[in-house]
C-alpha positions in Angstrom: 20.8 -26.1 -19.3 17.4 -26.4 -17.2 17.0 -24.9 -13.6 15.5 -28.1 -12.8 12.7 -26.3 -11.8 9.9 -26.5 -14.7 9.4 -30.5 -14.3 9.3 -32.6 -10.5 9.8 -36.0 -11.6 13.2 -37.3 -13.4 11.2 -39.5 -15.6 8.8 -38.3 -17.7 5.2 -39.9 -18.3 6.2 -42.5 -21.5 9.1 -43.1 -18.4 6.8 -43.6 -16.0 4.6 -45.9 -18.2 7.2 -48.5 -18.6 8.2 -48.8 -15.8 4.7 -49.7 -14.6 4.9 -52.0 -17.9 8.0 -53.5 -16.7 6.9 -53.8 -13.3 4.6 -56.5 -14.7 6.3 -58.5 -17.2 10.3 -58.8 -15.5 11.5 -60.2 -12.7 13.4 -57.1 -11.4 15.1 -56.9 -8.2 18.6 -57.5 -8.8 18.5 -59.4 -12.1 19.7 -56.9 -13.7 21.0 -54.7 -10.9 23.4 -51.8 -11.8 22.1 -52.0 -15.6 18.4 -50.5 -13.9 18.1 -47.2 -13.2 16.3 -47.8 -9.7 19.7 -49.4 -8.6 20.4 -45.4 -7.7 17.2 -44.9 -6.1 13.5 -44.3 -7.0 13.3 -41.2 -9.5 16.9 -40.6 -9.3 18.0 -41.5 -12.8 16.4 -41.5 -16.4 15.0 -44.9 -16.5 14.6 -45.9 -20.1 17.1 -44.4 -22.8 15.5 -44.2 -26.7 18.8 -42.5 -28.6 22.5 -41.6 -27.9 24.5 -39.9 -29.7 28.4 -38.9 -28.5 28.4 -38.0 -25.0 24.9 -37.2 -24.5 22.0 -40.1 -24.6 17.7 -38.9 -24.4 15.0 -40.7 -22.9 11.8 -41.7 -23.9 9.9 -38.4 -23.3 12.6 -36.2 -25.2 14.8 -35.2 -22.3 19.0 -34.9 -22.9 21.4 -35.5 -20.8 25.3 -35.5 -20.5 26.1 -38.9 -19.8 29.0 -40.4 -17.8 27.9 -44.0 -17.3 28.6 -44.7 -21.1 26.2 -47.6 -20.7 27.8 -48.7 -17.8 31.3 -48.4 -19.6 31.1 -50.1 -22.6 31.1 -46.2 -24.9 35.0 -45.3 -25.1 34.6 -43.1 -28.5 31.3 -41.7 -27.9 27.2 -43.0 -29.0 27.3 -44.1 -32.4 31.3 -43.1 -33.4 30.2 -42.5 -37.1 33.5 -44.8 -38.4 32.5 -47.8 -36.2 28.8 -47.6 -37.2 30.1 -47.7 -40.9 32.4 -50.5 -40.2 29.3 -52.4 -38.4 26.8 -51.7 -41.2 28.7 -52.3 -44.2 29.5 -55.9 -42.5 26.1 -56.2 -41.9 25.1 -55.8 -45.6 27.4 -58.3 -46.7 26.9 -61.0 -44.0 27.0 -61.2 -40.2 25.9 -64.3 -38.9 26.6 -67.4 -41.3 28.1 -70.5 -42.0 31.8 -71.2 -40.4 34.1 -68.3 -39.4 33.9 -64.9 -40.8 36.9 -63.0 -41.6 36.9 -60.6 -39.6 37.2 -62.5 -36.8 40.6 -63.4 -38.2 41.2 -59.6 -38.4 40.2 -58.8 -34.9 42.3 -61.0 -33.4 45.4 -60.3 -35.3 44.4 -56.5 -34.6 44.3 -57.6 -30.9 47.8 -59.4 -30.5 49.5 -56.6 -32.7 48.1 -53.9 -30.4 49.2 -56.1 -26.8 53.2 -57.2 -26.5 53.4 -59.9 -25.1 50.5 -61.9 -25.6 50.3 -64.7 -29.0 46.3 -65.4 -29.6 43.1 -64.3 -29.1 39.5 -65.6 -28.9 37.0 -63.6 -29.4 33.9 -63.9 -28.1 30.5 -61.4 -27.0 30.8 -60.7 -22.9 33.1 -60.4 -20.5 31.9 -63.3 -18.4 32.5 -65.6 -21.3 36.2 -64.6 -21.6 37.0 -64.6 -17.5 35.3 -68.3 -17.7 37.7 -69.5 -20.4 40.0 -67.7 -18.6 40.1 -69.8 -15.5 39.9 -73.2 -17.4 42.4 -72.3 -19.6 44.5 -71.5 -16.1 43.6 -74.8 -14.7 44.3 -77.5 -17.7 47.7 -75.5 -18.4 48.9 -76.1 -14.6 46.9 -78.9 -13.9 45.8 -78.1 -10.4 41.8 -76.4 -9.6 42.4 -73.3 -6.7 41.3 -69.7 -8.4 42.2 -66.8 -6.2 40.0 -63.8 -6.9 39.4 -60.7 -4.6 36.6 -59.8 -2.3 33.9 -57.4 -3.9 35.1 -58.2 -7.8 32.6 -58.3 -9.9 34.0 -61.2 -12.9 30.9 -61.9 -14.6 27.9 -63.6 -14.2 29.0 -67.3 -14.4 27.5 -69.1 -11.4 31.8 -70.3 -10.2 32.1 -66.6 -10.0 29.1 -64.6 -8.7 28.7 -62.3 -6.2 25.2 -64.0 -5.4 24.9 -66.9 -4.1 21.4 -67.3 -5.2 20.9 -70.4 -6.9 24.7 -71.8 -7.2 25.4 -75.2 -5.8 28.2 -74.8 -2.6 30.3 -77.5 -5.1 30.6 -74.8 -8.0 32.4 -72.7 -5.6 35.0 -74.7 -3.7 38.1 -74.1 -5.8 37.8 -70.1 -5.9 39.2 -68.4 -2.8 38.0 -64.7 -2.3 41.0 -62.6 -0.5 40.2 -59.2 0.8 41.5 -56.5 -1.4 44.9 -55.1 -0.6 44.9 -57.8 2.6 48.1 -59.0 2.9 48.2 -61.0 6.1 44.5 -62.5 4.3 46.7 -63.2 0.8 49.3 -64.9 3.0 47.0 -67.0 4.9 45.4 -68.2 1.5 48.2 -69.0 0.1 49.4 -71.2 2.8 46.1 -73.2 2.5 46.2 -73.5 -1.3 49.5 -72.9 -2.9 49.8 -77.0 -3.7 46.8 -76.6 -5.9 47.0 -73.0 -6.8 46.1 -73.2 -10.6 46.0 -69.1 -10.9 45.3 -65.6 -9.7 42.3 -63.4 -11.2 43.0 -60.0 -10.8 40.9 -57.2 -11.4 43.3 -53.5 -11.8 40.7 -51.7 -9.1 38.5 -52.2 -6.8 35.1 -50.5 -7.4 32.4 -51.6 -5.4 29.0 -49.7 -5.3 29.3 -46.9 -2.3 33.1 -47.6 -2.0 35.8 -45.3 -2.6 37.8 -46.7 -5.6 41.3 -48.5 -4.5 44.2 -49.8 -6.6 46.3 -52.6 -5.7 48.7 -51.5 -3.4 52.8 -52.5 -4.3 52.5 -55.0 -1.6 50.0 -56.7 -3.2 51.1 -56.7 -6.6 54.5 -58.1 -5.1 53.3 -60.6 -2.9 51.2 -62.4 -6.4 54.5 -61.8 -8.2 56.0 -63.8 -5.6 53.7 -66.7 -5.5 53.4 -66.9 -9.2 56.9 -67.5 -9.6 56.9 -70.2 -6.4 54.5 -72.0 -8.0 54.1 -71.5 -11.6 50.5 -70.1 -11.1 48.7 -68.2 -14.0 48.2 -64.5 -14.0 44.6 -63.6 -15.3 43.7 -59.9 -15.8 40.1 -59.3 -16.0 40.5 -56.2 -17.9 36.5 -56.2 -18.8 35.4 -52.8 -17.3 38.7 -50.9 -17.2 41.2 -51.7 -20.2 41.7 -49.2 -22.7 40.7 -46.5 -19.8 43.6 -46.9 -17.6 46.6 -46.8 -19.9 47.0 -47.1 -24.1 45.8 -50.5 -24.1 45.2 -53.0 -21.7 45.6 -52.1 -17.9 48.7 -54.1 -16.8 50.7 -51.7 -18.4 49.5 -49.1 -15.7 50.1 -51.5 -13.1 53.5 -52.4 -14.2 53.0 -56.4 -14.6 53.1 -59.0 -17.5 49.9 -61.4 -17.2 49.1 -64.9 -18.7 46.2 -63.9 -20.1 43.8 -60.7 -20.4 40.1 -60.4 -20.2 38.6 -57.6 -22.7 35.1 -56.7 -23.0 32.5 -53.9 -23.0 34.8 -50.9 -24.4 36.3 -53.3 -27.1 33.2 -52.8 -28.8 32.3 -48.9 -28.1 28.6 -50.6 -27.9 28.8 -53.8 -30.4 28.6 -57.5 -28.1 32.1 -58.0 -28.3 34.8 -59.5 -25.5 37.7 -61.2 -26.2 40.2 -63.4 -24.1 44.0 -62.8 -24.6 47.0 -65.3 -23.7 50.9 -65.6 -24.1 52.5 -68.2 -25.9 53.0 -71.0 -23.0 49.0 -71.2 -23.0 48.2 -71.6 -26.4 48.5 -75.7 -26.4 46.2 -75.7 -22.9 43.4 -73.1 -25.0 43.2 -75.4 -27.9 42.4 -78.1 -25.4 39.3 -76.4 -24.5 35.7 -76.3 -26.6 34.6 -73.1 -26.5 32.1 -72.0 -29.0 28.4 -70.1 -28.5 26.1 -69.2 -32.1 26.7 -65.6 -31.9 30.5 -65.4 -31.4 31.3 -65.5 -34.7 28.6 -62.6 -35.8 31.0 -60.7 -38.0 29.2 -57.0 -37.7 29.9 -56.5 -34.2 33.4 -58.2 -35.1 34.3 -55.6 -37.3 33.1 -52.8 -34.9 35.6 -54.2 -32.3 38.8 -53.8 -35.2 37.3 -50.5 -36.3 37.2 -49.1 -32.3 40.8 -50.2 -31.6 41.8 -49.1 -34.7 40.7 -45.3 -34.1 41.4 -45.4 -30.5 44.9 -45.6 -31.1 45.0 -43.3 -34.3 43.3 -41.0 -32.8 45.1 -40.8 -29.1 41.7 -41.9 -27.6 43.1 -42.9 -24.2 44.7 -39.1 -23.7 41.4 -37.6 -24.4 38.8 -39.2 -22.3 41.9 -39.2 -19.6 42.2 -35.0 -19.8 38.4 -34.6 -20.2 38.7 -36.7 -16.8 41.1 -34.8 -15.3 39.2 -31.4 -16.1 35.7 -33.0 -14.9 37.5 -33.8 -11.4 38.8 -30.7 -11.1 35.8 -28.6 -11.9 34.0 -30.5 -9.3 36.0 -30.5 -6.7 35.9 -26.4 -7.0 32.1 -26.7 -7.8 31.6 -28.6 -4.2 34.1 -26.4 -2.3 32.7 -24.0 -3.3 29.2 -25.1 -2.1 30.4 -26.4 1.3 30.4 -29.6 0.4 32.8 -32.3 1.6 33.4 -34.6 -0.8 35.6 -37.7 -1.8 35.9 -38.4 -5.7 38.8 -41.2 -6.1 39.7 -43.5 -8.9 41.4 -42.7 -12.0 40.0 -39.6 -13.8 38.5 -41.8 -17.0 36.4 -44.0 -14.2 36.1 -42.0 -10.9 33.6 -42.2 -7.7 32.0 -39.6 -6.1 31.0 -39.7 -2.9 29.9 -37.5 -0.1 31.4 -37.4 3.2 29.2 -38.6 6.4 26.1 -39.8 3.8 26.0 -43.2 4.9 22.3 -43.3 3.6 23.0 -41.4 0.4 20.8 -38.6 1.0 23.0 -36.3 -0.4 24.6 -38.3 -3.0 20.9 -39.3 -4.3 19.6 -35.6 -3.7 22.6 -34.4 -5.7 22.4 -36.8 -8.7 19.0 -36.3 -9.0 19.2 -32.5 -9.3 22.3 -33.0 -11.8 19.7 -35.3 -13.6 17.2 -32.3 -13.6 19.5 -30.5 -15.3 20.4 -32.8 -18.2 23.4 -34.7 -16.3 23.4 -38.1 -15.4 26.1 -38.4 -12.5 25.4 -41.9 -10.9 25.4 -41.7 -7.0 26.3 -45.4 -6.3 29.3 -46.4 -9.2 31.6 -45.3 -10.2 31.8 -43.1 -13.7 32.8 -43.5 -16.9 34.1 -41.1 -19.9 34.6 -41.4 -23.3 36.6 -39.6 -25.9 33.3 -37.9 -27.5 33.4 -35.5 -23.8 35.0 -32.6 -24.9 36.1 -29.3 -23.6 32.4 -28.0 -24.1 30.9 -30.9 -22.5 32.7 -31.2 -19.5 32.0 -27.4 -18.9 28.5 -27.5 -19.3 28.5 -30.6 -16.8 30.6 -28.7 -14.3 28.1 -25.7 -14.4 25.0 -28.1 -14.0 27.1 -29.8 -11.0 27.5 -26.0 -9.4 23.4 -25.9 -9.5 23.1 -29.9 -8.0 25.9 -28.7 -5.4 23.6 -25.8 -4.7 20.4 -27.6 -4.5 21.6 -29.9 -2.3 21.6 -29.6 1.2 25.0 -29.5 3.2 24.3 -31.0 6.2 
């Protein structure tokens, strides 16, 4: 573990050379927002990643870090789990993109509805905006009516009905979704009362994590007041599951919250790297999905297809969802001491596989920035504006040497 002190700039000069390259050729600004690393500040993260491997990833001038974005969640086993990369490269010798369906998107799905009680089919497909847009027609042909309730500050993909930014979406693409402020339930009531007649479904994502937000569940009240309406008016019950199933309970997340959707959304874990999302629905909506054409050329690429079976199929042999969820629970707890100990007041919420840390009275980030950045120093990578992500490949060992780096950032960074 480095000091921090033998090199002044987080990125390296082949770092700082593509950035000046990509600075030129893309449009940057929030195209890609949380994907670049500028999103946590200038020269606060590694910018440009060249290998991964487990829990650690290296940049492109040789430096290693500990990571817990796992590319911005999509790593649940670890870089490159060696069974899923076999799985994926023996696919790929056979076939992987080709005439009519592959087999193995047969197997993933059965896989799929095996693994989830309750639901009948599945469709595969590569992101999670892809799924959470079938999702919502699939919601609409099987009640007939238009009205999508979603939740301020959820991110559901980048499908112009249900982007954050407004930038460049006609008003008319966005008059049947209704955005209700999370956990609001006067809000929830007063939306209801304006759309219940044409209320076609609810999409609901299992937290709310914003950048610089402490992470919040759905409260009881909220979970029972959607209960409610969906059984007053027969509305559909979408999970978008994309960023946190498999991390918040054995499978997908509605069994931590205690409900039984329509359909589930599944996406960058499902994969553990390889394109792969796929949509999930109950019995009742199977006639409304085979109303709806839905196809794209690289759905049916059968390498990444065969990754997806091969993650599920270890993350459940293997107890997966326990060990990212201890490595968690060690990670939050040796940083809580690490800051105490440092006199720093901190707030770290959210579940222990996806948690936020955030300092208190830092409403410009100075600290949070000043601390990542020294983490990253160190060979850390401890984002200052999302939340986090762990994988099963952070073990005992890992999480240790992490803790001890954080003690040093803690250190390094000022109190006040």
């Amino acid at each position: 573990m480095s000091d921090g002190s033998d090199r002044g700039r987080v990125d390296g000069p082949a770092g700082q050379e593509l950035w000046r390259r990509a600075d030129a050729v893309l449009p940057g600004g929030a195209v890609y927002l949380s994907r670049s690393a500028r999103f946590a500040g200038d020269d606060v993260q590694p910018g440009f990643i060249a290998e991964a491997s487990g829990c650690r990833v290296t940049d492109v001038d040789g430096r290693r870090y500990i990571d817990f974005l796992c590319a911005n969640g999509p790593i649940l086993l670890g870089y490159r789990h060696p069974e899923v990369e076999e799985a994926v490269r023996r696919q790929a010798e056979r076939a992987d993109s080709a005439s009519f369906f592959p087999p193995a998107l047969v197997d993933l799905a059965d896989l799929l509805v095996e693994k989830t009680p309750g639901m009948a089919w599945a469709v595969p497909a590569k992101n999670g905006s892809d799924v959470i847009g079938l999702a919502g027609r699939v919601a609409r042909v099987a009640t007939g009516r238009e009205t999508l309730v979603v939740f301020d500050r959820a991110y559901h993909g980048f499908d112009p009905e249900f982007a954050l930014s407004p930038a460049g979406v006609p008003a008319a693409s966005v008059s049947k979704l209704v955005r209700v402020p999370w956990n609001d339930l006067d809000a929830f009531d007063r939306a209801m009362s304006s759309c219940q007649d044409d209320l076609a479904g609810f999409v609901l994502n299992p937290l709310d994590q914003f950048p610089l937000r402490d992470t919040a569940p759905p409260s009881p009240g909220l979970l029972d007041a959607i209960s409610a309406m969906r059984e007053r008016t027969g509305a559909v019950l979408v999970i978008d599951d994309v960023r946190a199933g498999l991390r918040l309970a054995e499978g997908p997340s509605h069994r931590a919250l205690g409900i039984e959707p329509d359909l589930v959304c599944l996406g960058k874990s499902l994969g553990n790297g390889h394109p792969v999302s796929a949509l999930l629905g109950t019995e009742a909506l199977r006639a409304a999905a085979r109303q709806i054409n839905f196809t794209a050329t690289y759905f049916f690429t059968a390498a990444a297809l065969r990754g997806a079976e091969r993650t599920l199929q270890v993350y459940h042999r293997d107890g997966a969802f326990h060990a990212l969820w201890r490595a968690g629970e060690r990670l939050r707890e040796g940083l809580l001491a690490a800051a105490a100990k440092s006199g720093h007041r901190i707030r770290y919420t959210g579940p222990p596989s996806m948690p936020t840390l955030l300092f208190e009275d830092d409403a410009k980030l100075e600290r949070g920035r000043r601390f990542s950045r020294e983490a990253a120093l160190r060979g850390a990578i401890f984002h200052p504006t999302l939340n986090w992500f762990l994988s099963a490949a952070h073990d005992d060992a890992a999480i240790d040497e992490a803790i001890g780096i954080a003690e040093a950032a803690f250190d390094a960074t000022p109190v006040e």
